[in-house]
N, C-alpha and C positions, 0 to 999 in steps of 0.2 A: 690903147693897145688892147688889142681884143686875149681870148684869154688864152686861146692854142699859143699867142704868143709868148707870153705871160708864162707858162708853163716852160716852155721851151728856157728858160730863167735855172730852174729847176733840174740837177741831174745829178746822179749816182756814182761815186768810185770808190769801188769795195778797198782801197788803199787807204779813204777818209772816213772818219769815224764807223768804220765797220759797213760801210755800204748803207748808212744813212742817206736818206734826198737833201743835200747842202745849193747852199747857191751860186751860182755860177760857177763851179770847180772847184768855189775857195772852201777855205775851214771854216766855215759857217754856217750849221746845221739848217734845218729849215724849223724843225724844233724849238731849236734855239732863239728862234726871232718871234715864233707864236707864245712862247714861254714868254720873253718879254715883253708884247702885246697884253697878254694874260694878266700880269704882272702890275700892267695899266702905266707903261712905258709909252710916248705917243712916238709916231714916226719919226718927228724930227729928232728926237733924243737917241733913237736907235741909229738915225744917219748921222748924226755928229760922233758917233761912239765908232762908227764903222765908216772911214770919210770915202771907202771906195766904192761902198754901197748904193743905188740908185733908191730913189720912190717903189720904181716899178719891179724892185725886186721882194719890198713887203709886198707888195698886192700880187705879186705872184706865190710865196709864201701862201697867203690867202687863200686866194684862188686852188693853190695842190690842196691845201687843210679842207676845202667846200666838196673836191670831187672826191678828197678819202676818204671822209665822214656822209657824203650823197648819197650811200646806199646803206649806211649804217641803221640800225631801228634798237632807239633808245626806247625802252619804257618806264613812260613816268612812272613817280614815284606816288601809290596812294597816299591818299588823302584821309587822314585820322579823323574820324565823326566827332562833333562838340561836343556828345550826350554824353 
């Protein structure tokens, strides 16, 4: 599934969690699934926990979290000399 589609996964109603990106309508942040990625949760644990949840709706998670942070510009964090 390519990722316009993937996205399309991914939508907004100011009704749910304050107009947070949840997945597919439901009460399931998009946050909320990267958080438990983060966390070091593996997919299948996150879809047994959620049995209406698809594969393709973490990799869509993903997929928003890459184009939100795509134009983001982190800088590193110096580097403290040994002397």
């Amino acid at each position: 599934m390519d990722e316009q589609m993937l996205l399309k996964r991914i939508t907004v109603n100011p009704k749910i969690f304050g107009g947070k990106p949840i997945v597919r309508g439901r009460r399931l942040a998009v946050e909320h699934v990267l958080g438990m990625l983060a966390a070091g949760d593996t997919p299948d644990t996150i879809l047994r926990g959620y049995p209406w949840l698809e594969p393709e709706d973490i990799q869509a998670c993903l997929a928003y979290a890459h184009r939100l942070v795509g134009h983001e510009r982190i800088d590193p964090l110096p580097l403290e000399s040994a002397s």
